[in-house]
PQR file of N, CA, C, O and H, with PARSE charges and radii, in Angstrom:
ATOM      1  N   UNK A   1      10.103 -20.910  39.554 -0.4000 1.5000
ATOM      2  CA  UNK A   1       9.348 -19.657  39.468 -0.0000 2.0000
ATOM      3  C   UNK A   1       9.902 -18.756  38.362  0.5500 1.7000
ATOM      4  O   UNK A   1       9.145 -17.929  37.855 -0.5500 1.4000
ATOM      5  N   UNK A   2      11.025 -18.848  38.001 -0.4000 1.5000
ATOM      6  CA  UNK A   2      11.683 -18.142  37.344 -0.0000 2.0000
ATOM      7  C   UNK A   2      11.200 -18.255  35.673  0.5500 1.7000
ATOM      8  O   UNK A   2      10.835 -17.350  34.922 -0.5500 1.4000
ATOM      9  H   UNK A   2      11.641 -19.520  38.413  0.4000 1.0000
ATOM     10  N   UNK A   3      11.343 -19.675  35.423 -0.4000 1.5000
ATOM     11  CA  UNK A   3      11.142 -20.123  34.352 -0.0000 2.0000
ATOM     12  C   UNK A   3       9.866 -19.653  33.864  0.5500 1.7000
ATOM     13  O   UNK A   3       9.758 -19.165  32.739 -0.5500 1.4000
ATOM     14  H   UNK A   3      11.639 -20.410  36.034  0.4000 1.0000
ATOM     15  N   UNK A   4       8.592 -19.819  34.908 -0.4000 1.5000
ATOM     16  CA  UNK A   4       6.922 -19.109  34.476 -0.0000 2.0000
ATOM     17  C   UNK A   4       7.204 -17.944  34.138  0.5500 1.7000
ATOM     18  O   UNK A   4       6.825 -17.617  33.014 -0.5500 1.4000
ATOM     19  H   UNK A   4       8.679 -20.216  35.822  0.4000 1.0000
ATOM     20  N   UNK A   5       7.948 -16.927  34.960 -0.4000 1.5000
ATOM     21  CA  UNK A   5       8.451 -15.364  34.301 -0.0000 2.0000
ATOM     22  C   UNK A   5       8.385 -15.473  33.178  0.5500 1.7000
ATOM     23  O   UNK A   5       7.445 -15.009  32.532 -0.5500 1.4000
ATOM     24  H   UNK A   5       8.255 -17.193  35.874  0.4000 1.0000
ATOM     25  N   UNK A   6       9.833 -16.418  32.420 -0.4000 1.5000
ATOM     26  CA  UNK A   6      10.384 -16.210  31.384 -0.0000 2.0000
ATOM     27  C   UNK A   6       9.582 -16.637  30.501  0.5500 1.7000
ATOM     28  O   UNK A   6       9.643 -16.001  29.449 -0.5500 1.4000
ATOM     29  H   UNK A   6      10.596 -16.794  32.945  0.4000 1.0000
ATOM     30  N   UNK A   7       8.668 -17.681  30.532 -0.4000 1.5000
ATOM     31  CA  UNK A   7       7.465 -18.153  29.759 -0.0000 2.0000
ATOM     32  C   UNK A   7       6.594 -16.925  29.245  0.5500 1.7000
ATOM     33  O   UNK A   7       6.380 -16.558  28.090 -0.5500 1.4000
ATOM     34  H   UNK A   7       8.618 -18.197  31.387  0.4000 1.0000
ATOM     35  N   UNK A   8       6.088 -16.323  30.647 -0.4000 1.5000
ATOM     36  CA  UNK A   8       4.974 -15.305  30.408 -0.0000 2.0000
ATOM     37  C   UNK A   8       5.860 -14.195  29.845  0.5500 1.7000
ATOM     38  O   UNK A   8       5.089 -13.528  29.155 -0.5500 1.4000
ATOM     39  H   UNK A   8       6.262 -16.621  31.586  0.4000 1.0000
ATOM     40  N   UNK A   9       7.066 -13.653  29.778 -0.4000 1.5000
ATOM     41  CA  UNK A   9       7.664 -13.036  28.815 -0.0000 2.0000
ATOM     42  C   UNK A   9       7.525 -12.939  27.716  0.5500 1.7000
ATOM     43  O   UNK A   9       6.985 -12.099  26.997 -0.5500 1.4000
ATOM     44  H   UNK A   9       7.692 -14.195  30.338  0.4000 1.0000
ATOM     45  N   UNK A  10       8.509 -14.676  27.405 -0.4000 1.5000
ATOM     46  CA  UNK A  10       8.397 -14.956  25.602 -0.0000 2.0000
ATOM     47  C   UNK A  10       6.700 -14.678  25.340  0.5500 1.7000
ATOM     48  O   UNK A  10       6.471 -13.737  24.580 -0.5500 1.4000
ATOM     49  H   UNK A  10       8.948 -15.358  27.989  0.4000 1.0000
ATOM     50  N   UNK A  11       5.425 -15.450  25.927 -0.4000 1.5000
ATOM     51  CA  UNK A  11       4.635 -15.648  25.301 -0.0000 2.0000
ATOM     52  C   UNK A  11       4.165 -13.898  24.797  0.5500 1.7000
ATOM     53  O   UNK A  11       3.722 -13.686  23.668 -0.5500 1.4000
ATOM     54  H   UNK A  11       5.611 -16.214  26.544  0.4000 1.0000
ATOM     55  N   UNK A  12       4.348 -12.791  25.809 -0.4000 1.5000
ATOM     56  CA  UNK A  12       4.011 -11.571  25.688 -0.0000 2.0000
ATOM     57  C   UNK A  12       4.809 -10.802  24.598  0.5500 1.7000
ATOM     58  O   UNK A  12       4.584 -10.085  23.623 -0.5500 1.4000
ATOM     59  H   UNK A  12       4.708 -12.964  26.726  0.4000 1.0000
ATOM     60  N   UNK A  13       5.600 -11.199  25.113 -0.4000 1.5000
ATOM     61  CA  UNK A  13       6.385 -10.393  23.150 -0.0000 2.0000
ATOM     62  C   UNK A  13       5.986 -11.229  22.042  0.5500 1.7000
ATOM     63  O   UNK A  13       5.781 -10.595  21.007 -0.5500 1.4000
ATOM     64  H   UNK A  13       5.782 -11.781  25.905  0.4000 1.0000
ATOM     65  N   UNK A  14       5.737 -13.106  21.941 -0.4000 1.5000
ATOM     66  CA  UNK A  14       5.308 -12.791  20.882 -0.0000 2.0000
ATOM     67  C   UNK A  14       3.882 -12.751  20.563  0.5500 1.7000
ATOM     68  O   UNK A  14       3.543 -13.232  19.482 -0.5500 1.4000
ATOM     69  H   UNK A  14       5.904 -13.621  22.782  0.4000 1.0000
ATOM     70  N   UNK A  15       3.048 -12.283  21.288 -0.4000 1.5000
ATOM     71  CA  UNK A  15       1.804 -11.737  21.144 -0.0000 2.0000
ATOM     72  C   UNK A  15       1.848 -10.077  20.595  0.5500 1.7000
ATOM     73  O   UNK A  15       1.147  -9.652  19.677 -0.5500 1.4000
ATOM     74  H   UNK A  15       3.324 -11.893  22.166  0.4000 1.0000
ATOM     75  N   UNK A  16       2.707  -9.369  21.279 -0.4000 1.5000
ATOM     76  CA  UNK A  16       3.001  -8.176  20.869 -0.0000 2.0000
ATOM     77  C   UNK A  16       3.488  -7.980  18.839  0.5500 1.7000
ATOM     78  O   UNK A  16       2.815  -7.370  18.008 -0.5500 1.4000
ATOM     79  H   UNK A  16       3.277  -9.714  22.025  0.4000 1.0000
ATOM     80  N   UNK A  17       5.019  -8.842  18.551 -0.4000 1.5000
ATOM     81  CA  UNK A  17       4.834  -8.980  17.855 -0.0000 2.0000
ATOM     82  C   UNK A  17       4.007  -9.084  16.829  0.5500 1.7000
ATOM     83  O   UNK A  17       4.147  -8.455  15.780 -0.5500 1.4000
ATOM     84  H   UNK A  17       5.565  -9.338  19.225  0.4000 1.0000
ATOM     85  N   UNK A  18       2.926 -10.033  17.117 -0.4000 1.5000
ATOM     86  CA  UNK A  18       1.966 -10.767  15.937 -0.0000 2.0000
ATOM     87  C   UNK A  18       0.962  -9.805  15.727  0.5500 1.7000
ATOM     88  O   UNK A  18       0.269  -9.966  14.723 -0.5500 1.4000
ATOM     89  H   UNK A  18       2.813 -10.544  17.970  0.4000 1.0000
ATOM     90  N   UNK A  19       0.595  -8.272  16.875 -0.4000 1.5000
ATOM     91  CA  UNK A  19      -0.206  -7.692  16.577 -0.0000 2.0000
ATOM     92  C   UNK A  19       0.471  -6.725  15.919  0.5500 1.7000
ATOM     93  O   UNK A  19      -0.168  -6.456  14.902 -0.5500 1.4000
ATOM     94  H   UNK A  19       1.158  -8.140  17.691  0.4000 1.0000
ATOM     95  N   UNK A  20       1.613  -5.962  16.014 -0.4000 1.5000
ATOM     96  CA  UNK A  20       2.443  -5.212  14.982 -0.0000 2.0000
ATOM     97  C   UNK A  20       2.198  -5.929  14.076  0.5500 1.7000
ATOM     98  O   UNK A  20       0.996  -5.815  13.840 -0.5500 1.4000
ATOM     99  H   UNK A  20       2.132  -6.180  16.840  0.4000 1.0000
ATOM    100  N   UNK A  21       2.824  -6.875  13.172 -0.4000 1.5000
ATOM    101  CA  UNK A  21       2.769  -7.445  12.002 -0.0000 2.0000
ATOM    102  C   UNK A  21       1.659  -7.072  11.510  0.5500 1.7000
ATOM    103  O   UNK A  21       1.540  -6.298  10.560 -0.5500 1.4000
ATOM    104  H   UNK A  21       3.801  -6.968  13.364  0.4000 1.0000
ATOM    105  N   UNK A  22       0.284  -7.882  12.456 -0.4000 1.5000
ATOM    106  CA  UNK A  22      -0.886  -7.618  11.584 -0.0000 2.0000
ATOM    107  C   UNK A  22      -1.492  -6.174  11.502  0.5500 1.7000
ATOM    108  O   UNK A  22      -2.548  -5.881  10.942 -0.5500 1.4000
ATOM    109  H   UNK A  22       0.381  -8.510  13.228  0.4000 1.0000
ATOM    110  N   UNK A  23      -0.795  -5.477  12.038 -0.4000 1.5000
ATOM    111  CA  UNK A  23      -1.394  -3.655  11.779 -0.0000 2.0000
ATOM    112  C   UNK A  23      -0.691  -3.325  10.815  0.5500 1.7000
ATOM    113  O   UNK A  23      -1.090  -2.259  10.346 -0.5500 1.4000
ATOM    114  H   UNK A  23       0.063  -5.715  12.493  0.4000 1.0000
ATOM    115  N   UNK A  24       0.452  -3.869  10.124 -0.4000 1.5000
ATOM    116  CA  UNK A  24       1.294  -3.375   9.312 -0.0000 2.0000
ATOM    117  C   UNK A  24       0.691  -4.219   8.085  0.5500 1.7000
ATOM    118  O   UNK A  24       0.872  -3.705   6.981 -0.5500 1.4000
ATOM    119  H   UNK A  24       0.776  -4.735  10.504  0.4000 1.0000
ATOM    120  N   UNK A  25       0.313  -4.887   8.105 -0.4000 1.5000
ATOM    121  CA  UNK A  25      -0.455  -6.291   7.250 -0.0000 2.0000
ATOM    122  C   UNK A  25      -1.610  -5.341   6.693  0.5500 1.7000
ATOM    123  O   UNK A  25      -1.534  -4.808   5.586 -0.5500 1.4000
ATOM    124  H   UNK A  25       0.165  -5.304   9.002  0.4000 1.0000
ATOM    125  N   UNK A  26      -2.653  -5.186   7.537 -0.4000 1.5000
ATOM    126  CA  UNK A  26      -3.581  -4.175   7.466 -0.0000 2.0000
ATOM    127  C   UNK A  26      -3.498  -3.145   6.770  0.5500 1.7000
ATOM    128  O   UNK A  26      -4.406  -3.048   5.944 -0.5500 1.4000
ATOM    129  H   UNK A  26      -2.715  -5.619   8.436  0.4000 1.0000
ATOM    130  N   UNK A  27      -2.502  -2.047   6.782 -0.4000 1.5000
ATOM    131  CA  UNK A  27      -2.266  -1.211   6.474 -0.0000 2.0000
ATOM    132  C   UNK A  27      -1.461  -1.166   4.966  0.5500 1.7000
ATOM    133  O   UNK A  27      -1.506  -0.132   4.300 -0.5500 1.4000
ATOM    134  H   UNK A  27      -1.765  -2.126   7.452  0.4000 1.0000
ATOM    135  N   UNK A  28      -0.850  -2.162   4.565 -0.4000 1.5000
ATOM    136  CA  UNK A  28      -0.551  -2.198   3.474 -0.0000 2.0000
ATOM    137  C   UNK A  28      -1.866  -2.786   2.845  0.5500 1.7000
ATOM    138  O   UNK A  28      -2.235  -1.818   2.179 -0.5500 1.4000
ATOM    139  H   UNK A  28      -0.814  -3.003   5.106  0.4000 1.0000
ATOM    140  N   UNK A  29      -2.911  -3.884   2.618 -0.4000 1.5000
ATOM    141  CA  UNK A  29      -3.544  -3.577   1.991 -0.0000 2.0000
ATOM    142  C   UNK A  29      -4.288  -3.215   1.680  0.5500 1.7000
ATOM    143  O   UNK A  29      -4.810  -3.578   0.626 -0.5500 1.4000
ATOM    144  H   UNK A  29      -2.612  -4.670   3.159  0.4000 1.0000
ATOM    145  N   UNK A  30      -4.831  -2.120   2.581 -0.4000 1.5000
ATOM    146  CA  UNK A  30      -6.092  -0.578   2.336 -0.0000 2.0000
ATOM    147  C   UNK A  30      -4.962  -0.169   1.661  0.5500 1.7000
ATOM    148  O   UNK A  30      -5.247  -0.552   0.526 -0.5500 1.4000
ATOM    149  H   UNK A  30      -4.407  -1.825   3.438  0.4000 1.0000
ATOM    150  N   UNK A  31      -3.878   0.344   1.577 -0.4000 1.5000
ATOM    151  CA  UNK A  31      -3.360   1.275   0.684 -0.0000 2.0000
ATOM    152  C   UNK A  31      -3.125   0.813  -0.446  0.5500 1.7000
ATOM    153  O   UNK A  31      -2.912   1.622  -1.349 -0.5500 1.4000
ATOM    154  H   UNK A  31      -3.646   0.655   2.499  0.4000 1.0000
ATOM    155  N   UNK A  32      -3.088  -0.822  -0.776 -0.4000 1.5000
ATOM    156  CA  UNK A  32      -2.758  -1.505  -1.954 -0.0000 2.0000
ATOM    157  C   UNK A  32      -4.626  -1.183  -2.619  0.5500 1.7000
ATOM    158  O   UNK A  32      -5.005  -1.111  -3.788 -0.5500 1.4000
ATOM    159  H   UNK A  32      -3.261  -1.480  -0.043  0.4000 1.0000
ATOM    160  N   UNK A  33      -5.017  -1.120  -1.995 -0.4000 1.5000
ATOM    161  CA  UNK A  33      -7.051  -1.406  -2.518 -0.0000 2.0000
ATOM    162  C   UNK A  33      -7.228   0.418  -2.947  0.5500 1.7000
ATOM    163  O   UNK A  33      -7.737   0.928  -3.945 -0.5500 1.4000
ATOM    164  H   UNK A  33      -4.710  -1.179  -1.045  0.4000 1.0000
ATOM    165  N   UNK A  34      -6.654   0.986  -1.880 -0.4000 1.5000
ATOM    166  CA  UNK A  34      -6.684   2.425  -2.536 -0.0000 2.0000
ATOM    167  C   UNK A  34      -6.240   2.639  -3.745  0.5500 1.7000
ATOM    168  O   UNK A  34      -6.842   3.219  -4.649 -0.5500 1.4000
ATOM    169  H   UNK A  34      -6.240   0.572  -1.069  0.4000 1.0000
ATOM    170  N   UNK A  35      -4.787   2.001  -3.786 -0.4000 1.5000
ATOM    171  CA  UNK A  35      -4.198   2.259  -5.377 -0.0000 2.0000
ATOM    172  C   UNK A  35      -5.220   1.618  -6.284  0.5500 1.7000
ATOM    173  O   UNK A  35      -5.701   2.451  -7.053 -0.5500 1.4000
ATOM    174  H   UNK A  35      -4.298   1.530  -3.052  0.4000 1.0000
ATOM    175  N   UNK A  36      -5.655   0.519  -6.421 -0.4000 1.5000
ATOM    176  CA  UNK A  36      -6.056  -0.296  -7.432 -0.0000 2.0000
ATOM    177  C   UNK A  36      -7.242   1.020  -8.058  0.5500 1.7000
ATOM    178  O   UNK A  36      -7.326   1.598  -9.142 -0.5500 1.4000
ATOM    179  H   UNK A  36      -5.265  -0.157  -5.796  0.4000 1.0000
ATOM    180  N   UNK A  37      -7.782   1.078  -7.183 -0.4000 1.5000
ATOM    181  CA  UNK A  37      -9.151   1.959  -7.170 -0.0000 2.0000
ATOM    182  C   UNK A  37      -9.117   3.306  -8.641  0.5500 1.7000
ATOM    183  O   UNK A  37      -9.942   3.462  -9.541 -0.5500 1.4000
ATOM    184  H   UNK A  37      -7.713   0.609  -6.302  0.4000 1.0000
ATOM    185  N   UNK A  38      -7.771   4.106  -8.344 -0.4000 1.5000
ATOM    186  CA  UNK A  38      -7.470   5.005  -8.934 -0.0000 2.0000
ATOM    187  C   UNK A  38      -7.186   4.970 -10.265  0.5500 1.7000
ATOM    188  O   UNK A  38      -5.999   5.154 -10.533 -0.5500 1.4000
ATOM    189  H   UNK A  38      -7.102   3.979  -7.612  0.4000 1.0000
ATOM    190  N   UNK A  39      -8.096   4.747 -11.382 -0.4000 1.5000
ATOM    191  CA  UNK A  39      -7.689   4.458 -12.566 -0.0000 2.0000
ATOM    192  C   UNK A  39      -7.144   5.685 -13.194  0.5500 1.7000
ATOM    193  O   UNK A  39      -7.268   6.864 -12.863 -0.5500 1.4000
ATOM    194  H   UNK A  39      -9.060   4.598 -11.164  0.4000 1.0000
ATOM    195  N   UNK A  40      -6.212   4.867 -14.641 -0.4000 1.5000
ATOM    196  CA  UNK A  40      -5.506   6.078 -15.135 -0.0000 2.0000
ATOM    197  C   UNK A  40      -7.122   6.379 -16.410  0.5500 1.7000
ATOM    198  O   UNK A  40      -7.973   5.735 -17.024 -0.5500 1.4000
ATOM    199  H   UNK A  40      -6.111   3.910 -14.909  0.4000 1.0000
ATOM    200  N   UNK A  41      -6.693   7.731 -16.176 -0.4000 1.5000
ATOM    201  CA  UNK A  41      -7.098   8.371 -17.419 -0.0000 2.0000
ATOM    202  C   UNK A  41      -6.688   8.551 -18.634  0.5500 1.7000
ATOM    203  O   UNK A  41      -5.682   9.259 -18.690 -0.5500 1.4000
ATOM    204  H   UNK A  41      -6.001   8.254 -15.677  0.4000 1.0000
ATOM    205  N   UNK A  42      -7.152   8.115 -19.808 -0.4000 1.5000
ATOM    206  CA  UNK A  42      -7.071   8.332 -20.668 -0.0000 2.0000
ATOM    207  C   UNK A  42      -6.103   9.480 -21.183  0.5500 1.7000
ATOM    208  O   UNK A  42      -6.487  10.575 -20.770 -0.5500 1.4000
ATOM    209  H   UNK A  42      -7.968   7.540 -19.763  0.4000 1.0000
ATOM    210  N   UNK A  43      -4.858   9.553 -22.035 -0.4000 1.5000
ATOM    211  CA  UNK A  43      -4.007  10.781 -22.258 -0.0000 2.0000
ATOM    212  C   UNK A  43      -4.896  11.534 -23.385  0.5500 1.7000
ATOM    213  O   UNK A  43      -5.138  10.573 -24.115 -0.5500 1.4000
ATOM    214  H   UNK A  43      -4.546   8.664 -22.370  0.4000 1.0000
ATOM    215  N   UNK A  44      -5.441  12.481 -23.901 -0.4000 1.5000
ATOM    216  CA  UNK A  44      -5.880  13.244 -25.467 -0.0000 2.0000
ATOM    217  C   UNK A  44      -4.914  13.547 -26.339  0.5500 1.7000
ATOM    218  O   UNK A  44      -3.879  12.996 -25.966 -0.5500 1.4000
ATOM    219  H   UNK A  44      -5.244  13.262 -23.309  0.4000 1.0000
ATOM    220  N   UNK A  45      -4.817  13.922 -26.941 -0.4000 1.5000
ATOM    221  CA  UNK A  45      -3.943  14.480 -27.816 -0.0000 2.0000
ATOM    222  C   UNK A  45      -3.689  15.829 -27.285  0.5500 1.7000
ATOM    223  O   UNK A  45      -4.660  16.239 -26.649 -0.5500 1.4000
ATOM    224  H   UNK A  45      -5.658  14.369 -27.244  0.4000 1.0000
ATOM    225  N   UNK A  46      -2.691  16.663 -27.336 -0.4000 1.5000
ATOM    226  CA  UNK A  46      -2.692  17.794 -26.655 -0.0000 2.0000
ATOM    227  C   UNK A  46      -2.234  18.854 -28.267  0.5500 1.7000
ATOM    228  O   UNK A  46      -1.719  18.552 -29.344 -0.5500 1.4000
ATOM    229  H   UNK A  46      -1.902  16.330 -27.853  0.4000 1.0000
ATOM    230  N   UNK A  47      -2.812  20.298 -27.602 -0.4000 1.5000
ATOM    231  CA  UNK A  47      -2.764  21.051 -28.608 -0.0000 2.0000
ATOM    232  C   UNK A  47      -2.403  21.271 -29.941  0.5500 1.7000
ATOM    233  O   UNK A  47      -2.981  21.534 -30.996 -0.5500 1.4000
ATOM    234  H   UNK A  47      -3.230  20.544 -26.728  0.4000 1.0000
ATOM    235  N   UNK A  48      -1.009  21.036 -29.467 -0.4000 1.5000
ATOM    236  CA  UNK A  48       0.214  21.536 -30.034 -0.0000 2.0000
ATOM    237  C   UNK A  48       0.539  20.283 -31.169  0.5500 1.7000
ATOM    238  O   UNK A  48       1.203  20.427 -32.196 -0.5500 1.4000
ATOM    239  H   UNK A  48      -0.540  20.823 -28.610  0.4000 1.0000
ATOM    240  N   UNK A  49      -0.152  18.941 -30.668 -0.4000 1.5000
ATOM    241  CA  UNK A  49      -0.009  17.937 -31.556 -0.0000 2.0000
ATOM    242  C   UNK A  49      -0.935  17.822 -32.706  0.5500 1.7000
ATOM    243  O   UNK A  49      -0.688  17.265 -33.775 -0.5500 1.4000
ATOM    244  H   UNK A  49      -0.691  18.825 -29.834  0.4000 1.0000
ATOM    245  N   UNK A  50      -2.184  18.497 -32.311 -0.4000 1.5000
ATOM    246  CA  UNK A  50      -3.723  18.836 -33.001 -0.0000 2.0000
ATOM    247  C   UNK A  50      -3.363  20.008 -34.116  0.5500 1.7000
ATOM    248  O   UNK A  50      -3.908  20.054 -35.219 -0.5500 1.4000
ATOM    249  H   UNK A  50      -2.385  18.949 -31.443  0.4000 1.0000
ATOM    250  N   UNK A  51      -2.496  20.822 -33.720 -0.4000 1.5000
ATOM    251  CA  UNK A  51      -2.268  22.480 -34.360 -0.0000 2.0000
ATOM    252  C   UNK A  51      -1.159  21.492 -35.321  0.5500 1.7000
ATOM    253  O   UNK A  51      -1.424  21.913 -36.447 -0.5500 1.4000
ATOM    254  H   UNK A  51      -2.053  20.785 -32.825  0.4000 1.0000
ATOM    255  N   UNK A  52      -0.140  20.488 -35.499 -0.4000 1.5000
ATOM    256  CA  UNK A  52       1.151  20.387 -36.418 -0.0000 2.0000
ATOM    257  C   UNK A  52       0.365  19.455 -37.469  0.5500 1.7000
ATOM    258  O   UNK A  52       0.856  19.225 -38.574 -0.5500 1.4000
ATOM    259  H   UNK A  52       0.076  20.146 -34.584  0.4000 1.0000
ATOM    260  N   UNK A  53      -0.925  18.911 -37.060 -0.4000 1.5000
ATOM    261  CA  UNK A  53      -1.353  17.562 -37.830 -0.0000 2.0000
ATOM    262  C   UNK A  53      -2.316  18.344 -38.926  0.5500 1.7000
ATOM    263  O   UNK A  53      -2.685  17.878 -40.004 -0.5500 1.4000
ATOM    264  H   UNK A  53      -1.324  19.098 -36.162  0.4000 1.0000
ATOM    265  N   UNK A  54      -2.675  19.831 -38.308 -0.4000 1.5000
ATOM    266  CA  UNK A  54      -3.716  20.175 -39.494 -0.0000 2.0000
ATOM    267  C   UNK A  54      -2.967  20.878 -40.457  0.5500 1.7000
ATOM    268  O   UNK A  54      -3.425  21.243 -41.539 -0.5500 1.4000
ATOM    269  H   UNK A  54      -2.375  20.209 -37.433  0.4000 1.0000
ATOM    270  N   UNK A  55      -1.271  21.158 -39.883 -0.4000 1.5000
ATOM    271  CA  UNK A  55      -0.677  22.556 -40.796 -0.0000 2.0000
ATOM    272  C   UNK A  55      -0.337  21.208 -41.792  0.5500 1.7000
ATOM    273  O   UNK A  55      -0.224  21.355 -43.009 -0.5500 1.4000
ATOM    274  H   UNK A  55      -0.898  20.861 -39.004  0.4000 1.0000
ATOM    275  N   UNK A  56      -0.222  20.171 -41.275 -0.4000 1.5000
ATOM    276  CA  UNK A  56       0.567  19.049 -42.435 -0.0000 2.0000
ATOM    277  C   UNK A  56      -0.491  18.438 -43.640  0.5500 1.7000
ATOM    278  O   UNK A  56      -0.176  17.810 -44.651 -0.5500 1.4000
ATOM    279  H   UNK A  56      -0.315  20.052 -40.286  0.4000 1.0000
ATOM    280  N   UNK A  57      -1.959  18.876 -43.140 -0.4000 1.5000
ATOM    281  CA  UNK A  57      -2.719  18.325 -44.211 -0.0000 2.0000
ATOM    282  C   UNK A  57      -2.821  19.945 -45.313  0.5500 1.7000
ATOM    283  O   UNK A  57      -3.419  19.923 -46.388 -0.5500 1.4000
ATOM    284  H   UNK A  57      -2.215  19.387 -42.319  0.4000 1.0000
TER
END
């Protein structure tokens, strides 16, 4: 009798386990699909680089 305990134990933790993992599984890649999503923008030239390039012509 003892042994069915210890069976239905192990089998319950690692059921527990395997559903942590896969929520953590989950959750990294919506946040990996979020990043991808976010493209960089383009840098411009900024002012100050626009104002030294015309004093030089």
């Amino acid at each position: 009798m003892s042994q069915i305990i210890n069976w239905g134990c192990l089998i319950s933790i690692i059921l527990l386990v395997l559903d942590v993992m896969i929520y953590f599984c989950n959750d990294a890649i919506k946040i990996y699909n979020k990043s991808t999503r976010i493209k960089v923008r383009p840098v411009g030239k900024t002012r100050t680089y626009v104002y030294e390039d015309k004093i030089a012509k």
